[in-house]
C-alpha positions in Angstrom: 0.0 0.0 0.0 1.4 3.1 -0.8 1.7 6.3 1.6 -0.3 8.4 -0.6 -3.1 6.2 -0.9 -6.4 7.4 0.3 -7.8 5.5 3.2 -11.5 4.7 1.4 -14.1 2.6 3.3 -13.4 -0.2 0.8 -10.3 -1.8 2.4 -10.4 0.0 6.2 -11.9 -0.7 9.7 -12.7 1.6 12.5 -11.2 0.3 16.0 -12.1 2.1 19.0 -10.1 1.9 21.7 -10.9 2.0 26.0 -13.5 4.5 25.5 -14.3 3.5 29.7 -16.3 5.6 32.6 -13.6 5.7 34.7 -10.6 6.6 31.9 -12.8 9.3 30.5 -13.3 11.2 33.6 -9.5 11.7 34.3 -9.3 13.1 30.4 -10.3 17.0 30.0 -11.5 16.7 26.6 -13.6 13.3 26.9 -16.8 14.3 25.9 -15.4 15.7 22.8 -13.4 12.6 21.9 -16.4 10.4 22.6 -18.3 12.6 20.6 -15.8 12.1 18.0 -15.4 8.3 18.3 -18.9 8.2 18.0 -19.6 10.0 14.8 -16.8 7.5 13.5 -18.6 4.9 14.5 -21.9 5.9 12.9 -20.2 7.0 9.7 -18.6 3.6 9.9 -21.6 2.1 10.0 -23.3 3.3 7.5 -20.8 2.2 5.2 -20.6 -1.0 6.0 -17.3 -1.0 7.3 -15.9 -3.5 10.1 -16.0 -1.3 13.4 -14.7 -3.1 16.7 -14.1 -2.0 20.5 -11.7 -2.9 23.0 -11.8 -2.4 27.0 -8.7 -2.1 29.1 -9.5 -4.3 32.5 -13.4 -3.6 32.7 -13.4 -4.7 36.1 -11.3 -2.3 37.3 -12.1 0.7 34.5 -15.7 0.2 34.5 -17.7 -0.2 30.9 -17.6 1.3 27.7 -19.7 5.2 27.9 -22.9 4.9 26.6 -22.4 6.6 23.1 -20.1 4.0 22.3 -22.0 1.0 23.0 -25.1 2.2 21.5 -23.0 2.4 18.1 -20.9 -0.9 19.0 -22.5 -3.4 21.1 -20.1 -5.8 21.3 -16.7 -5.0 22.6 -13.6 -7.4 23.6 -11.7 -7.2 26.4 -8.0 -7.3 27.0 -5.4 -6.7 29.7 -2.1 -5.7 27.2 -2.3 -2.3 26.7 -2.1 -3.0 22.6 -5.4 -4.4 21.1 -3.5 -6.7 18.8 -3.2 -9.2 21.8 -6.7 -9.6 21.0 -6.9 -13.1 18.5 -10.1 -12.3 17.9 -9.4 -9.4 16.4 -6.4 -10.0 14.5 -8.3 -12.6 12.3 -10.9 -10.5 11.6 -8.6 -7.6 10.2 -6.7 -10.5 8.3 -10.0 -12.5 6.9 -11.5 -9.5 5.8 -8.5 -8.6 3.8 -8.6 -5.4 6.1 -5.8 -2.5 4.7 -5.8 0.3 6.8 -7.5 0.4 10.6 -8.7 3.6 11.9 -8.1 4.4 15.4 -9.8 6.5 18.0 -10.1 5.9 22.0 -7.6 6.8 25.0 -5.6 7.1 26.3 -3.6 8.0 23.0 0.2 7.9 24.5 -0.8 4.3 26.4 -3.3 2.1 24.3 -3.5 3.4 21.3 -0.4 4.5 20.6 1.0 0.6 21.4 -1.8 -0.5 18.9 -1.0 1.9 16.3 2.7 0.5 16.8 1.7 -2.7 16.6 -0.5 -2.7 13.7 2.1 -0.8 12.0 4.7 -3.5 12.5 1.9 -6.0 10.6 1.8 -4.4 7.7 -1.9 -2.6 8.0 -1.4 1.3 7.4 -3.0 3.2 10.3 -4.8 6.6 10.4 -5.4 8.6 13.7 -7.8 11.2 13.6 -6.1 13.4 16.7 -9.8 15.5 17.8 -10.9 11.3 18.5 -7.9 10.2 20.3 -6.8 12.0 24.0 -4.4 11.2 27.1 -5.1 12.8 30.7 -2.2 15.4 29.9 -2.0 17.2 26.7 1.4 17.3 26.7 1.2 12.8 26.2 -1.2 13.6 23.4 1.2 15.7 21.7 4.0 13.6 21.8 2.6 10.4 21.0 0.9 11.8 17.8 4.4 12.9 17.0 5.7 9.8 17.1 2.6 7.9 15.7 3.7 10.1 12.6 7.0 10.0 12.3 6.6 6.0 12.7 4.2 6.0 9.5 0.8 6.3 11.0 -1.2 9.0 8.9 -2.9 11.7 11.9 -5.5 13.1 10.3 -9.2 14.7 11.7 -13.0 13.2 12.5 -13.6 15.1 9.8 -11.0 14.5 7.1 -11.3 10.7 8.0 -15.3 10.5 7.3 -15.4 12.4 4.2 -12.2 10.1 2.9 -14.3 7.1 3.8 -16.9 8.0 2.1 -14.7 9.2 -1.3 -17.8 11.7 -3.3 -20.7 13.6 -2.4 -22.9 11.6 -5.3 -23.1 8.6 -2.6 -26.4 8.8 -0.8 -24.6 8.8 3.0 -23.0 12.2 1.8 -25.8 14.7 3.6 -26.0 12.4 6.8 -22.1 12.7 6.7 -22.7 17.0 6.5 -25.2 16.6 9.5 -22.5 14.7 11.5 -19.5 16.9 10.6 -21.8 20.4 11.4 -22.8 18.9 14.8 -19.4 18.7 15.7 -19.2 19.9 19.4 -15.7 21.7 20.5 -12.5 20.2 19.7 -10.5 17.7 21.6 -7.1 18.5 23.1 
């Protein structure tokens, strides 16, 4: 896959990442990522593409927030901080001949971050929209898109991402996709 190659619905998946009660309320700017992740997730939907959740030790971090669940019912659970320690998960990105994996969630420098590495290192290309991805400090959010970047990963917006997934305004998703993006509370980080 080359580096300039858009990052279409076709060939990509939506992976969101710890969106938990408990990490949310320690991050300033969590109601805007999770209203972020979820307008991924309903764009995602409505193209058909693979969307998947993780949780980060729900017994200690609590459940997914509402918005998420509603848009993505079923979620795995893991104790490594990456998601790719997750076989489920792994053969779905390879059955589905998945290219490129979207990532949004928390805390960026932590868990998404290690799966951006990780996926990185197995070939998929990786896009992180930066107003759907926070850490507790700004200052970890900064730094780890810095380096998600300079390791290959492609750190993009909500908005950027949806209208790339969906490619041109003759499909008929294209005014729900303008609704989404003009709802658009404030801005993460």
């Amino acid at each position: 896959m080359r580096v300039t190659e858009r990052l279409t619905a076709r060939h990509g998946a939506l992976l969101v990442v710890d969106m938990q009660e408990k990490l949310l309320a320690a991050i300033p700017d969590g109601d805007a990522v999770t209203a972020n992740a979820g307008r991924l997730a309903r764009g995602a939907a409505m193209l058909g593409m693979p969307t998947w959740a993780t949780e980060q030790y729900p017994k200690g971090l609590g459940p997914t927030v509402a918005p998420i669940v509603e848009q993505i019912p079923e979620r795995h659970s893991k104790m490594t901080f990456h998601c790719c320690a997750v076989p489920w998960l792994v053969e779905q990105l390879y059955s589905r001949h998945i290219r490129h994996v979207t990532l949004a969630g928390v805390e960026a420098h932590v868990c998404v971050a290690q799966t951006a590495l990780e996926l990185l290192d197995m070939g998929f290309r990786v896009q992180v929209p930066a107003d759907a991805v926070a850490s507790r400090k700004k200052f970890d959010w900064e730094f780890c898109l810095r380096r998600l970047e300079h390791a290959g990963a492609t750190v993009s917006t909500t908005e950027a991402v949806l209208f790339e997934w969906l490619g041109t305004a003759d499909r008929p998703e294209f005014k729900e996709f303008s609704r989404m993006v003009k709802e658009a509370g404030p801005t993460a980080q």
